[in-house]
Backbone as CSV, one residue per row, in Angstrom:
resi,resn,N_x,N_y,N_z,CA_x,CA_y,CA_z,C_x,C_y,C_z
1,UNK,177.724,31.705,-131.479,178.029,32.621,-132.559,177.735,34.035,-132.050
2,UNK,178.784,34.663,-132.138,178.680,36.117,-131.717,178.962,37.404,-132.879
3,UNK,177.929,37.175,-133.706,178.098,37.445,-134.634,176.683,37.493,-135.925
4,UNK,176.541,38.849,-136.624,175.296,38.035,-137.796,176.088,39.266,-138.728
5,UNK,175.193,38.577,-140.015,175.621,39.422,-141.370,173.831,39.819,-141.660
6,UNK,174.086,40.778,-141.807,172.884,41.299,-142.785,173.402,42.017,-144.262
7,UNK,172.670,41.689,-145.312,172.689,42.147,-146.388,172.006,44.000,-146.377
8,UNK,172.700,44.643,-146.963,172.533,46.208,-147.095,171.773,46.546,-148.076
9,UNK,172.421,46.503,-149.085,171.905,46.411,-150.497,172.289,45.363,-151.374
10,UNK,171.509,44.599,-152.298,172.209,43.961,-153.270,173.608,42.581,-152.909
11,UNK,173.891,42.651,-151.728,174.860,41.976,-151.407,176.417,42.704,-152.142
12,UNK,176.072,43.764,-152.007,177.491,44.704,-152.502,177.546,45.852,-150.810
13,UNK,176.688,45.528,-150.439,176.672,46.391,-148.772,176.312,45.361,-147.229
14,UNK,176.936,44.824,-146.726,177.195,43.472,-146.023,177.172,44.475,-144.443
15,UNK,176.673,43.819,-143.705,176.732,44.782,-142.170,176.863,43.833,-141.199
16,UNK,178.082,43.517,-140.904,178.481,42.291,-140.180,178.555,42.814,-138.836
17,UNK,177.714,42.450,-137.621,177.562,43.158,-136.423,178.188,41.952,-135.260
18,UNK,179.740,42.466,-134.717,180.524,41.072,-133.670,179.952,41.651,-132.504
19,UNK,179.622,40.717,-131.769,179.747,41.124,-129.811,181.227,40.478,-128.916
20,UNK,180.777,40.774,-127.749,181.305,39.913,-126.752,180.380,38.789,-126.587
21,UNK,180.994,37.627,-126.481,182.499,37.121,-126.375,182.674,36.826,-127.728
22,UNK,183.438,37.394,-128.602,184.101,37.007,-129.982,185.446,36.501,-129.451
23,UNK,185.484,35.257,-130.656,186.322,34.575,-130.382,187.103,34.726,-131.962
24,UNK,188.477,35.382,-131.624,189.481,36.159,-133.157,190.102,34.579,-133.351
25,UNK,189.659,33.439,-132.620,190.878,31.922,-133.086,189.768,31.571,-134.069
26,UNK,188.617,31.630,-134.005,187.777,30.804,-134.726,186.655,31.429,-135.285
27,UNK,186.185,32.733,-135.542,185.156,33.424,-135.607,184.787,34.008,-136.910
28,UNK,186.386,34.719,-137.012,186.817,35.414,-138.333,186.765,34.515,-139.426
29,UNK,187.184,33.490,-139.284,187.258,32.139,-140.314,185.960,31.741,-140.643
30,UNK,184.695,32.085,-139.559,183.376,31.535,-140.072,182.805,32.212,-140.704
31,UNK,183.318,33.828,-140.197,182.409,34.640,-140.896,183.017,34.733,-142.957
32,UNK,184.238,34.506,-142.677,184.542,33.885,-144.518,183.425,33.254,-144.955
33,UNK,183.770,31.946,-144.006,182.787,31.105,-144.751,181.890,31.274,-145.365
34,UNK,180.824,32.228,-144.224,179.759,32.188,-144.201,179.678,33.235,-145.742
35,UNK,180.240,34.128,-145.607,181.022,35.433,-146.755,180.473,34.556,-147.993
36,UNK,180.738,33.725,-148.266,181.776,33.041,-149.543,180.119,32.361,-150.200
37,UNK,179.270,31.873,-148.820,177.773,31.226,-148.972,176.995,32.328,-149.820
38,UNK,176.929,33.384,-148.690,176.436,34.356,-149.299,176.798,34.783,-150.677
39,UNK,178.117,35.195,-151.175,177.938,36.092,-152.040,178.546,35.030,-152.927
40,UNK,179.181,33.983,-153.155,179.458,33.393,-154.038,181.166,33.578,-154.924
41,UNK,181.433,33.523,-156.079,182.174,34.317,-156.494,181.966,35.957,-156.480
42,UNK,183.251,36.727,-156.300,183.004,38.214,-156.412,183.650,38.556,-157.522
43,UNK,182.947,39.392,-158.010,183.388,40.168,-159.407,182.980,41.541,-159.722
44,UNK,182.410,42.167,-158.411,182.326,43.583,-158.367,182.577,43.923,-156.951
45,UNK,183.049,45.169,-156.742,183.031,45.674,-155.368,182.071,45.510,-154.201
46,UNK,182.886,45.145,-153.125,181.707,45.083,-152.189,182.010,45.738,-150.879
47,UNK,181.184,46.491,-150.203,181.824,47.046,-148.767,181.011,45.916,-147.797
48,UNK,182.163,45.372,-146.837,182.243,44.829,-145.874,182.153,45.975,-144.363
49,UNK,181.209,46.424,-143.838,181.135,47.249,-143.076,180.912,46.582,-141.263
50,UNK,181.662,46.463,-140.811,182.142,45.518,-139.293,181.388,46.059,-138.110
51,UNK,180.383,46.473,-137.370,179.663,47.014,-136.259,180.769,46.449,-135.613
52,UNK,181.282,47.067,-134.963,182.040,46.499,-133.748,181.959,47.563,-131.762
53,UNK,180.914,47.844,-132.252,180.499,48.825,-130.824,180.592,47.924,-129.534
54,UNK,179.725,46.696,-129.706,179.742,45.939,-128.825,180.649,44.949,-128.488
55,UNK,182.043,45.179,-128.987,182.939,44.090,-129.200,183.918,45.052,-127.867
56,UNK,184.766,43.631,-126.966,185.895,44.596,-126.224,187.053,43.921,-127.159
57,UNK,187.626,44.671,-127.859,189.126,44.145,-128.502,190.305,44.711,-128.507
58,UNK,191.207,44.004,-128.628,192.388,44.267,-128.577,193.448,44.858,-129.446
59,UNK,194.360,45.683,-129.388,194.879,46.146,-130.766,195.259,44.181,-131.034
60,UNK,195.661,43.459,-130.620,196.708,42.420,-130.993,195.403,41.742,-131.841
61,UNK,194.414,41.544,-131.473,193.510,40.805,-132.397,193.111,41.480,-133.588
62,UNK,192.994,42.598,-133.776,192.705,43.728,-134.896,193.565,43.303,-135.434
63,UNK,195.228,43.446,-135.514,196.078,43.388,-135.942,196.008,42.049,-136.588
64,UNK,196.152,40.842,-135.869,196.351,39.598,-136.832,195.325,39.590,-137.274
65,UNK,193.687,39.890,-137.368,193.000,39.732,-138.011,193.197,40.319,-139.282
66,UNK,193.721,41.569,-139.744,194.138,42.232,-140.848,195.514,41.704,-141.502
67,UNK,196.050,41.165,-140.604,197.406,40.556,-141.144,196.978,38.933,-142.191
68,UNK,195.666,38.717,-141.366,195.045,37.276,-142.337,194.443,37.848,-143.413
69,UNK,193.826,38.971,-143.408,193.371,39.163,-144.514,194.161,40.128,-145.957
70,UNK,195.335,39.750,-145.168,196.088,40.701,-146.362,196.942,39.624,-146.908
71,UNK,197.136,38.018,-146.367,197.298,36.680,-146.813,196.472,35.604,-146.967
72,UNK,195.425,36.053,-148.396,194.739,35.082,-148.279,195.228,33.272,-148.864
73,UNK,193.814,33.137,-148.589,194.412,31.440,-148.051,193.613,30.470,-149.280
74,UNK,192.582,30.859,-149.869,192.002,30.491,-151.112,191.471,31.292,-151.916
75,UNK,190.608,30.665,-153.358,190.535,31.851,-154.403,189.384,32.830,-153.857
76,UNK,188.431,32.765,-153.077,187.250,33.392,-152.403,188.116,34.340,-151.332
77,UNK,189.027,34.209,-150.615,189.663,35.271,-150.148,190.441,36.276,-150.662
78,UNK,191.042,35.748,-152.115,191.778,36.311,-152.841,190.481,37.459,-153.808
79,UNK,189.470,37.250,-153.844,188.033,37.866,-154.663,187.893,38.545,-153.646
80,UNK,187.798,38.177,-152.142,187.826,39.779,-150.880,188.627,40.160,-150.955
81,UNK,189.867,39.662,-151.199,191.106,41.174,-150.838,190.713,42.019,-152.081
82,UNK,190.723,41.604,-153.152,190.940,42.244,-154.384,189.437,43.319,-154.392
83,UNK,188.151,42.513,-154.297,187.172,43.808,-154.436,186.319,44.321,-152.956
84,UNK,186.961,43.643,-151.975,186.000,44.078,-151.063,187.011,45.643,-149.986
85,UNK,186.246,46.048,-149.860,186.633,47.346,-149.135,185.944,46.902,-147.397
86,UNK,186.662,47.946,-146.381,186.002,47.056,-145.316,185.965,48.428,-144.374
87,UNK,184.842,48.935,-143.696,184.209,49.939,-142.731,184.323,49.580,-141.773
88,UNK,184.933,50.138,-140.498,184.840,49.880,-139.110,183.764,50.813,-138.582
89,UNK,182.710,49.891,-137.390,182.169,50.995,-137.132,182.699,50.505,-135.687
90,UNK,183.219,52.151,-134.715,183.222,52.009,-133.520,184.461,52.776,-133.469
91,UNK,184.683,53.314,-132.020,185.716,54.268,-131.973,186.933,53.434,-130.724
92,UNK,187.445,54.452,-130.165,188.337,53.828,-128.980,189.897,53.284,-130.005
93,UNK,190.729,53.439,-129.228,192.320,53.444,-129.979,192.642,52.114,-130.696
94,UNK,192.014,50.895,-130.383,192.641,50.192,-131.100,192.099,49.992,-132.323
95,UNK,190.784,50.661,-132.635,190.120,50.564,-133.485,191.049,51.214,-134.423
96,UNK,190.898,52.672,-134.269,191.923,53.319,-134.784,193.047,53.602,-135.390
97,UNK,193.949,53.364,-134.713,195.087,52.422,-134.686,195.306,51.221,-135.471
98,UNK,193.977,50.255,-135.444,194.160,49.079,-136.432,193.864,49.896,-138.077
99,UNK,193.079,50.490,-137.971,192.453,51.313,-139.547,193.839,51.903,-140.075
100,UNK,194.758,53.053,-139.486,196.284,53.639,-139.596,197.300,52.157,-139.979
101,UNK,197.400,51.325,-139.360,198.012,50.162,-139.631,197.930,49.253,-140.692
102,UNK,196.619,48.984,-140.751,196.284,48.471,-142.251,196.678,49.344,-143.706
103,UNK,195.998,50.736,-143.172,196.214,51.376,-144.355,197.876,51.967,-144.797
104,UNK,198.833,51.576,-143.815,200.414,51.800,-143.660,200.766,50.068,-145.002
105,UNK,199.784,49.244,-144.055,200.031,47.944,-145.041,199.403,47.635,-146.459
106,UNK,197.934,48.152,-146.272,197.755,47.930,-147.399,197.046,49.376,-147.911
107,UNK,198.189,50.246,-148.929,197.978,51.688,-149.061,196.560,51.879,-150.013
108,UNK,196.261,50.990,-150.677,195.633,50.763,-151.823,193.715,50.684,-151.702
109,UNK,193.769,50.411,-150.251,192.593,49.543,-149.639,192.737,50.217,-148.028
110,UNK,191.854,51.520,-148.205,192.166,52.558,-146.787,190.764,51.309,-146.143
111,UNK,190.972,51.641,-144.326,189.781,51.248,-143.687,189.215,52.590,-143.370
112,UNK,187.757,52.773,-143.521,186.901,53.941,-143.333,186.548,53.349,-141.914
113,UNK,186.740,54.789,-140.694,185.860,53.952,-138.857,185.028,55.463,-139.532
114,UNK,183.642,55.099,-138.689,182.533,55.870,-138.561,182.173,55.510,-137.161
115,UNK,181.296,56.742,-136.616,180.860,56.000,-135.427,179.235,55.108,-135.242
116,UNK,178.337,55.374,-136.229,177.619,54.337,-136.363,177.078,53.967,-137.430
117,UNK,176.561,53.322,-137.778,176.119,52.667,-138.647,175.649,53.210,-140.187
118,UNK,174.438,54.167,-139.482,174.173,54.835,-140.615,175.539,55.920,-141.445
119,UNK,176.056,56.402,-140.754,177.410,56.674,-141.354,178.169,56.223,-142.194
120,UNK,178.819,54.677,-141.726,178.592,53.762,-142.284,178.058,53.141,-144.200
121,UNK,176.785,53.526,-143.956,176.514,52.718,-144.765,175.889,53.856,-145.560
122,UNK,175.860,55.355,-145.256,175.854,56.472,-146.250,177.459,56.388,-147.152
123,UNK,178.354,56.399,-146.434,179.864,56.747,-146.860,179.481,55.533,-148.330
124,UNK,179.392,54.125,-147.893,179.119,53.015,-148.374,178.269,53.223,-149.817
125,UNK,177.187,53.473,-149.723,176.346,54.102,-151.085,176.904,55.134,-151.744
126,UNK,177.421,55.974,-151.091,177.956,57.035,-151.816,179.764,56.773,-152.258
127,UNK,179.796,55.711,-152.292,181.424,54.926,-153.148,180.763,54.447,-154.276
128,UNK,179.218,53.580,-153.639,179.182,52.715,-154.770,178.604,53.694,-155.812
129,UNK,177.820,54.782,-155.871,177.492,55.352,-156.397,178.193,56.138,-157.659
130,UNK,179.636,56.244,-157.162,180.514,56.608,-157.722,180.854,55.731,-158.711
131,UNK,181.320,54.174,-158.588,180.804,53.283,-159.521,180.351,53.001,-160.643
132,UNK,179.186,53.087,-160.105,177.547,52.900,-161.186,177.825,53.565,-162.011
């Protein structure tokens, strides 16, 4: 597992940190899972914020990874598309590039990149704040 979730706040601020070797055939699907353990049904907003500093990726995996999540596959994915918002942290073009792409696809649901964390997860409080 190349991969952990830590809770931020409340389980409405999620800090999912991937490395090398991530594996985009089987990885993304656990971390649902694991998503779904944690927070249960969703019925309020949640930012999903991705550390991806230590990850080497590809635009092509960015890409179908956002292409799965803009077709979800049961009602717990359909509760992330609908309230979860999702933070990239990490720079370099495909990152980039994947955030412009998504947000071309899904206009409704921009991706925020920061370059670390705390960035991140200020931008993050200060949405939900807006909220409250």
């Amino acid at each position: 597992m190349t991969y952990s979730i830590v809770d931020k706040y409340q389980n409405r601020i999620l800090l999912i940190t991937v490395s090398d070797p991530f594996d985009f055939g089987t990885e993304p699907a656990q971390i649902r899972r694991e998503l779904h353990t944690i927070l249960g049904d969703i019925t309020h907003t949640i930012y999903l914020i991705y550390d991806m500093k230590c990850l080497t990726v590809g635009f092509s995996d960015l890409i179908s990874e956002a292409a799965t999540l803009n077709q979800p596959q049961n009602e717990f994915e359909e509760q992330l598309q609908k309230h979860g918002r999702m933070i990239l942290i990490g720079s370099g073009t495909p990152i980039t590039i994947t955030a412009k792409t998504v947000a071309q696809l899904i206009p409704h649901k921009p991706i925020h990149v920061f370059e670390t964390p705390e960035e991140a997860l200020e931008h993050a409080h200060a949405e939900l704040a807006k909220q409250d």
